[in-house]
Every structure is written in structure tokens, then in C-alpha cells.
N, C-alpha and C positions, 0 to 999 in steps of 0.2 A: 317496327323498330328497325334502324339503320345499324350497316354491321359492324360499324363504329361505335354503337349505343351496345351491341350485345360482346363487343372486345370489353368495352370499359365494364360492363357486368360480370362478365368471366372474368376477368383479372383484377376485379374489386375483389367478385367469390373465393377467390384463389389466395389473395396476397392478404385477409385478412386474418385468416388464421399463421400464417407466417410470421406478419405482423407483432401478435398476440407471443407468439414462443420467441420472438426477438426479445420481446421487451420481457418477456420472464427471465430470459437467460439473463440478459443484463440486470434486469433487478436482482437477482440471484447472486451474481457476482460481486455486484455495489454491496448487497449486506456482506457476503464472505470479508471484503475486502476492509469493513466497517469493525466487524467484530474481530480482525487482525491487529488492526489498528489501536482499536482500546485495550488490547491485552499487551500490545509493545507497549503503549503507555503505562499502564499500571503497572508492568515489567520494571520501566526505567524508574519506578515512583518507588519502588520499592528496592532497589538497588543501590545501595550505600554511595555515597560518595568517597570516593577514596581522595584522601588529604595526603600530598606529597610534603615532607618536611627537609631540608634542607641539614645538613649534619656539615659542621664546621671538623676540619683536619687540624691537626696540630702543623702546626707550622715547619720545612723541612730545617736541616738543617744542612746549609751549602757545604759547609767543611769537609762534612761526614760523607757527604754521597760522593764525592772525589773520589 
């Protein structure tokens, strides 16, 4: 075997289990990041809407505030 053939074996060896904890951690994060996500939703879902209403003044009167 060429020492080019046993480089690519040793750092197949090596970088797969690396590999393997990459993609855990990130799947790990994606769920975190998922069940975040659906509890702000049903947060916002469940969180009234607030209705602004508009309250009319009595009208001033010019005279008076002179």
C-alpha cells in the first residue's frame, strides 16, 4: 500500500468519528432550537391580543384657555 493510501486510511480512521460528534452536536442544537421555537409559538397563541381604542376629548374651549 502507498503512503498516500495509508494517509487517506488514517485520516478516514481519525475524522470519522469526529464526523459523527459534528453531526450530533448539531442535531442536538437543531432540536433545542425547534422546541424553542414551538413554545414561542404557543406563547404568542396564547397571549391575548390587546385592542387599542381610541377615546374622543371634549372639545376645548378657545375662550377659556386664554
Amino acid at each position: 500500500m502507498s503512503k498516500l493510501q495509508l494517509l487517506s486510511l488514517f485520516l478516514n480512521d481519525r475524522l470519522t468519528p469526529a464526523d459523527v460528534d459534528i453531526f450530533g452536536a448539531v442535531e442536538k442544537t437543531v432540536v433545542e432550537y425547534q422546541e424553542e421555537n414551538a413554545l414561542l409559538r404557543r406563547l404568542l397563541r396564547i397571549t391575548p391580543e390587546i385592542k387599542l381604542c381610541r377615546t374622543e376629548s371634549p372639545p376645548l374651549d378657545r375662550d377659556k384657555v386664554r
